[in-house]
PDB file as gemmi writes it, atoms N, CA and C in Angstrom:
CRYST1    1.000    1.000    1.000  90.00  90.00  90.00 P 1                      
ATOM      1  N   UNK A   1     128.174  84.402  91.635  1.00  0.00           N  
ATOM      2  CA  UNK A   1     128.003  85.564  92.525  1.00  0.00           C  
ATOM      3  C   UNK A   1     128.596  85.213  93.898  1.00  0.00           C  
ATOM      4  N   UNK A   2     129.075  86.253  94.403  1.00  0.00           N  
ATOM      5  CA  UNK A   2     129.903  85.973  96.066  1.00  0.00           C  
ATOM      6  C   UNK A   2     128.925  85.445  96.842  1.00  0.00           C  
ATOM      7  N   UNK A   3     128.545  84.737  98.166  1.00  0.00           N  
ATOM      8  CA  UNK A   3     128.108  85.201  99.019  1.00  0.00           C  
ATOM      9  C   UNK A   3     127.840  86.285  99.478  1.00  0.00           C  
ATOM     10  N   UNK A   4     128.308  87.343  99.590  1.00  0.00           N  
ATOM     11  CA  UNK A   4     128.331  88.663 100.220  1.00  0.00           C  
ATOM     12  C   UNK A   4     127.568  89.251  98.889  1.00  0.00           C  
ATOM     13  N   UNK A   5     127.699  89.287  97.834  1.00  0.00           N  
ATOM     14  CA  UNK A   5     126.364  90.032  96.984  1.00  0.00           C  
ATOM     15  C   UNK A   5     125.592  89.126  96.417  1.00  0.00           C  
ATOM     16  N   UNK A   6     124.977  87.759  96.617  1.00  0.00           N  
ATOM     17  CA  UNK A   6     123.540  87.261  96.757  1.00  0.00           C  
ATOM     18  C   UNK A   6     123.360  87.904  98.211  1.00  0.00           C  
ATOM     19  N   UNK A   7     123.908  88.257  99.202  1.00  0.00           N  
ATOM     20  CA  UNK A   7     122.876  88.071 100.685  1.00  0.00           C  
ATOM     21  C   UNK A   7     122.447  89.875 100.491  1.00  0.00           C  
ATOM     22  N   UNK A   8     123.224  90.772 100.139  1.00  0.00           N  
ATOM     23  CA  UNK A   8     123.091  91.823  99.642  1.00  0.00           C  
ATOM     24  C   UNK A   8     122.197  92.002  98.982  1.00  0.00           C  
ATOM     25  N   UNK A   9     121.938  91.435  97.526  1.00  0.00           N  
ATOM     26  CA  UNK A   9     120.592  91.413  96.851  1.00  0.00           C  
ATOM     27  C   UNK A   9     119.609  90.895  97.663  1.00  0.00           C  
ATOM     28  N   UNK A  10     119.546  89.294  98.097  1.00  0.00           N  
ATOM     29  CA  UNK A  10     118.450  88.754  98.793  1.00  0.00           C  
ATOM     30  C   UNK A  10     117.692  90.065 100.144  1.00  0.00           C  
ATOM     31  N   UNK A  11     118.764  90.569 100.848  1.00  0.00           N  
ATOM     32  CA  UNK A  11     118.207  91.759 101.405  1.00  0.00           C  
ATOM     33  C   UNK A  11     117.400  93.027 100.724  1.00  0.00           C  
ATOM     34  N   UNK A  12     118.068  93.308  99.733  1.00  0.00           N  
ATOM     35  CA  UNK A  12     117.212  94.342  99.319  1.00  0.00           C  
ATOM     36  C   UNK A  12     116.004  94.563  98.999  1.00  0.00           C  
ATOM     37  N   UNK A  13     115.625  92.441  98.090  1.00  0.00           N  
ATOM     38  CA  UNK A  13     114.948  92.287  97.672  1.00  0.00           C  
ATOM     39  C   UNK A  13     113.563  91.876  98.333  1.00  0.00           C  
ATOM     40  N   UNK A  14     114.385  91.456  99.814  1.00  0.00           N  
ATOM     41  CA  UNK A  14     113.315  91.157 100.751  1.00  0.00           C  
ATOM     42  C   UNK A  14     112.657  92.419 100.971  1.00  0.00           C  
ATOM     43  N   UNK A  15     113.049  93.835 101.166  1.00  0.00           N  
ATOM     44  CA  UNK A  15     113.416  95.147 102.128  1.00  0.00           C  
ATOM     45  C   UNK A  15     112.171  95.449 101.054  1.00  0.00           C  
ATOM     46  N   UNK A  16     112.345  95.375  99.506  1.00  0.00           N  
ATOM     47  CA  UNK A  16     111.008  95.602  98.445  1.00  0.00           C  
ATOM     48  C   UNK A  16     109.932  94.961  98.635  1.00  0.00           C  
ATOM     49  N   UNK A  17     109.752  93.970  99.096  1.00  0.00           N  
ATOM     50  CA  UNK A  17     109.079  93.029  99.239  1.00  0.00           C  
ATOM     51  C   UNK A  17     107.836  93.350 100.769  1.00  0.00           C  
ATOM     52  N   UNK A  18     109.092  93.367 101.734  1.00  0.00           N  
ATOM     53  CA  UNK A  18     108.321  94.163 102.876  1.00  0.00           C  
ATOM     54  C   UNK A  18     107.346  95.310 102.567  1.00  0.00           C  
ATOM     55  N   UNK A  19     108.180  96.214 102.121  1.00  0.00           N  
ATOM     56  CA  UNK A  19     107.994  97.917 101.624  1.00  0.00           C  
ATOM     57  C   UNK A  19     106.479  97.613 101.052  1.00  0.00           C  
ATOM     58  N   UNK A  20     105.739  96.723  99.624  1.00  0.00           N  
ATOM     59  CA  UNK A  20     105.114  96.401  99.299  1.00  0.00           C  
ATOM     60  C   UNK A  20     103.753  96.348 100.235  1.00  0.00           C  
ATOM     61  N   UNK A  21     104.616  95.016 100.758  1.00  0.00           N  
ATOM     62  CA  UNK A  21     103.488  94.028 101.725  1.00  0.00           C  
ATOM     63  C   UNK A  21     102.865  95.185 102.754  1.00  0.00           C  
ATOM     64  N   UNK A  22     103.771  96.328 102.886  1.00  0.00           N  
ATOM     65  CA  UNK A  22     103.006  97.317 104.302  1.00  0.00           C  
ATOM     66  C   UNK A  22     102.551  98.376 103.447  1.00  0.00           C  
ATOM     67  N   UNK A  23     102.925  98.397 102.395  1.00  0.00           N  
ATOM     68  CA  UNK A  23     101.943  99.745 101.310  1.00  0.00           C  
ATOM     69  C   UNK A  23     100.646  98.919 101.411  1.00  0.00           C  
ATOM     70  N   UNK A  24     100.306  97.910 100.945  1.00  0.00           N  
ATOM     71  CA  UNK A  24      99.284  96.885 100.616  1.00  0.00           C  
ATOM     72  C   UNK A  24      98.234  96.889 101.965  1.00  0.00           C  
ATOM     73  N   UNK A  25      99.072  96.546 102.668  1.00  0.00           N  
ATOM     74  CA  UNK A  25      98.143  96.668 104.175  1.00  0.00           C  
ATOM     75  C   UNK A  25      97.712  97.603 104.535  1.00  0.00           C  
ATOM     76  N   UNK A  26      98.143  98.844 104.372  1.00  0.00           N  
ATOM     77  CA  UNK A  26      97.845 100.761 105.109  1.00  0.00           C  
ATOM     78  C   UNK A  26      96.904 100.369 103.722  1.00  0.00           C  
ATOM     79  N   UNK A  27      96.934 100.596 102.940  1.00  0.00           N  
ATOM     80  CA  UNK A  27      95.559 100.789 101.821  1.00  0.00           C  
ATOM     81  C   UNK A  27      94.283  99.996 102.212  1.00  0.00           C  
ATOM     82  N   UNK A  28      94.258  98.294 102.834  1.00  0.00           N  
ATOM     83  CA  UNK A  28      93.475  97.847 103.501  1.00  0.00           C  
ATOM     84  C   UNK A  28      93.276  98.566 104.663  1.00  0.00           C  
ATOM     85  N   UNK A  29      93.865  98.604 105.581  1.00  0.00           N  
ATOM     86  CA  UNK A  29      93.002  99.324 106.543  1.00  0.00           C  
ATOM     87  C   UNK A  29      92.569 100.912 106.077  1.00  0.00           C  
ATOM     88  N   UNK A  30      92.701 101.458 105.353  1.00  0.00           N  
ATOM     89  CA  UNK A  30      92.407 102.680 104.556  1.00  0.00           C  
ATOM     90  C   UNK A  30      91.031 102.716 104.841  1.00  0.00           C  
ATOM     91  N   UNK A  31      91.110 101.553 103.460  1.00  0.00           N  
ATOM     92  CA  UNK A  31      89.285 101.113 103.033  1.00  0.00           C  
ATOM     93  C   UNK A  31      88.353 100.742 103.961  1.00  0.00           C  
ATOM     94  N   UNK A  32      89.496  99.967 105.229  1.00  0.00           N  
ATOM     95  CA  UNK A  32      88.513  99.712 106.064  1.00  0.00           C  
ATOM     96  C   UNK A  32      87.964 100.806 107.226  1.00  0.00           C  
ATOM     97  N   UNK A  33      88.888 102.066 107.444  1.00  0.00           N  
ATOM     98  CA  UNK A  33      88.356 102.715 108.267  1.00  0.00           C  
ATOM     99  C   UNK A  33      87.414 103.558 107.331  1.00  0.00           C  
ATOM    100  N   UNK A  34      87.397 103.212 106.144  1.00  0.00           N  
ATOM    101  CA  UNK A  34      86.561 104.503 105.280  1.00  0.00           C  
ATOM    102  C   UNK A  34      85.231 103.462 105.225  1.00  0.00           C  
ATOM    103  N   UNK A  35      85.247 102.542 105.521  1.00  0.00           N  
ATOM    104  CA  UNK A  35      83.886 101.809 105.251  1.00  0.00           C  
ATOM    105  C   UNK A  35      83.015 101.959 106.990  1.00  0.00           C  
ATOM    106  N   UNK A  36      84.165 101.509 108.004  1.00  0.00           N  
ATOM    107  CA  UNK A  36      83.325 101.496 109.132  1.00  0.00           C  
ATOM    108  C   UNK A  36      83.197 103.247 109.077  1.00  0.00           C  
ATOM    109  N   UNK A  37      83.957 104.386 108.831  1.00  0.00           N  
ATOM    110  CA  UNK A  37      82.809 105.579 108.823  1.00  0.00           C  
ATOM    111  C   UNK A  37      81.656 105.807 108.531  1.00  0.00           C  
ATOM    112  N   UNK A  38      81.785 105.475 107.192  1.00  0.00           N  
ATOM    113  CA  UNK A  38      80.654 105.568 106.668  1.00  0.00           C  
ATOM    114  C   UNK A  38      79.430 104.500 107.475  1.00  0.00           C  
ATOM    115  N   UNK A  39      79.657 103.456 108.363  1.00  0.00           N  
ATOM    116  CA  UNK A  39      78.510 102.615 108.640  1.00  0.00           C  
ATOM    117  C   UNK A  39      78.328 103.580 109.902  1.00  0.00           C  
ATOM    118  N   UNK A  40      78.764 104.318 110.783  1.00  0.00           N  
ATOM    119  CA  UNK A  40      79.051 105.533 111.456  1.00  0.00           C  
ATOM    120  C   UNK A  40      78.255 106.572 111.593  1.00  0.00           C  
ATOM    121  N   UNK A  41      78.407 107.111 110.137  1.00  0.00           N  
ATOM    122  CA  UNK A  41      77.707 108.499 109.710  1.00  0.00           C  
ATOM    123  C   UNK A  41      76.285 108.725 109.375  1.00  0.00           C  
TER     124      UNK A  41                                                      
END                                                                             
């Protein structure tokens, strides 16, 4: 494979990877603002 399409893939694959890691996190703090409501309400 070239240089120029491993760094191409390695980007994309990072870019999925990110994408993931910040879906993953907004769902944690999700749960967590739905838990401190409820200690709240």
């Amino acid at each position: 494979m070239s240089k120029l399409a491993s760094c191409k893939t390695y980007s994309f694959v990072n870019s999925k990877i990110i994408a993931f890691e910040l879906e993953q996190r907004n769902k944690r703090f999700q749960l967590i603002a739905m838990q401190l409501e409820n200690c709240y309400n």
